[in-house]
C-alpha positions in Angstrom: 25.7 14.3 -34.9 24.3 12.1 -32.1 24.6 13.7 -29.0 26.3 10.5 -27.4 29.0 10.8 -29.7 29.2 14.9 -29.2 29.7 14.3 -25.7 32.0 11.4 -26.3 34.2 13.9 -28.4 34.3 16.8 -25.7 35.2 14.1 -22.9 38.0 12.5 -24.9 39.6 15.9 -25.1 39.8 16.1 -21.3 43.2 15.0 -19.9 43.0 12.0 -17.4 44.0 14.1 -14.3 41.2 16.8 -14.7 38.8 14.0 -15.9 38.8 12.1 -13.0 38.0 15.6 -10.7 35.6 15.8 -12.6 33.9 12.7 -13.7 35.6 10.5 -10.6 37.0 7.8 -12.8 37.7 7.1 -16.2 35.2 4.4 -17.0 32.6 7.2 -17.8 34.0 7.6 -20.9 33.3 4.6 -22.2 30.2 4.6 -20.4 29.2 7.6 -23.1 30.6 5.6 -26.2 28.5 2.4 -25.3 25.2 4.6 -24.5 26.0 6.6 -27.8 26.6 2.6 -29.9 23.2 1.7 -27.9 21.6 4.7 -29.2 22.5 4.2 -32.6 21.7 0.2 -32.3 18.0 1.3 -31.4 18.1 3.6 -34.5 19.6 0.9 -36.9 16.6 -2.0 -35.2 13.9 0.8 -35.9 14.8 1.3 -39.6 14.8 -2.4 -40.1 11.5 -3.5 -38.9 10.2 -0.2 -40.7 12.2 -2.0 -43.9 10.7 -5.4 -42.9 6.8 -4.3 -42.8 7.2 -2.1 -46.1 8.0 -5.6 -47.6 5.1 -7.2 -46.1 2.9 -4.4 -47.4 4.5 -4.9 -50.7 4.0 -8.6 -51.0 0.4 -8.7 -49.9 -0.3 -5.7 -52.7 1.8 -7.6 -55.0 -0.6 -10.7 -54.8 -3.3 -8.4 -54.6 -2.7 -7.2 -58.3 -2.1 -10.8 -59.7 -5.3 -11.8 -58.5 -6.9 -9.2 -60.2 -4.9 -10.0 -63.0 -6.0 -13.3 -63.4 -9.6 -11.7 -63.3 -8.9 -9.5 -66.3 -7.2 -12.0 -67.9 -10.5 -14.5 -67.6 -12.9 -11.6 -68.8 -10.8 -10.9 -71.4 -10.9 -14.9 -72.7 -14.3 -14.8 -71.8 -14.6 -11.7 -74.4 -12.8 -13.5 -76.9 -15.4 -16.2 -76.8 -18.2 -14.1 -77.6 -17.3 -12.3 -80.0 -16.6 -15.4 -82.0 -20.1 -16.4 -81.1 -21.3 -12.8 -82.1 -19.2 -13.2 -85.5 -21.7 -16.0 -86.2 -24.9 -13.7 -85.7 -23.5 -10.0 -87.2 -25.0 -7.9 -84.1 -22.9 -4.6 -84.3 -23.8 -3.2 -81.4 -22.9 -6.5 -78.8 -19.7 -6.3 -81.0 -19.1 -2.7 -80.2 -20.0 -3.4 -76.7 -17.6 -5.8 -76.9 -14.8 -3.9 -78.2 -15.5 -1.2 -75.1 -15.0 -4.2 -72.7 -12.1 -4.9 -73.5 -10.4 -1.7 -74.2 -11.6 -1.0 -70.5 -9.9 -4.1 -69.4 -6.8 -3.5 -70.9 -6.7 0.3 -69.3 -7.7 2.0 -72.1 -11.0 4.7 -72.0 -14.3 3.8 -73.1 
């Protein structure tokens, strides 16, 4: 509980007469409520800009990743092209070579 809004609570259990010996008039009370809705304001403004950069963050990685995508996705037409070519020629070993490539470029291990 926010401690504007435990105080709130206490206060609004005092009776008018006995709050205003103590407090000397009865606008304190709402005083309290509007510091406790200020309070919580500041906390609700926080959250969202935190919410607002982890979007940023998440868009720039976002076109982070397709640009390495594209990248991948040009080797692995690139790969494609030779081994047709090697097809031509019968080298094993390019061909295996080949075939490592690409697994790596698709995530797979070597």
């Amino acid at each position: 509980m926010d401690k504007f809004e435990d105080a709130f609570k206490k206060i609004s259990k005092v009776n008018l007469a006995t709050h205003i010996e103590l407090w000397g008039e009865p606008k304190t009370e709402k005083l309290y409520f509007e510091a406790g809705q200020q309070s919580r304001q500041a906390e609700i403004n926080q959250l969202q800009s935190q919410i607002n950069e982890m979007a940023e963050v998440g868009l720039s990685q976002e076109s982070v990743i397709k640009e390495k995508d594209k990248g991948i996705e040009s080797a692995l037409y690139a790969l494609k092209g030779l081994k047709a070519e090697n097809d031509l020629w019968g080298c094993d070993q390019v061909e295996a070579q080949i075939d490592v490539l690409e697994k790596a470029l698709r995530g797979g291990h070597g």
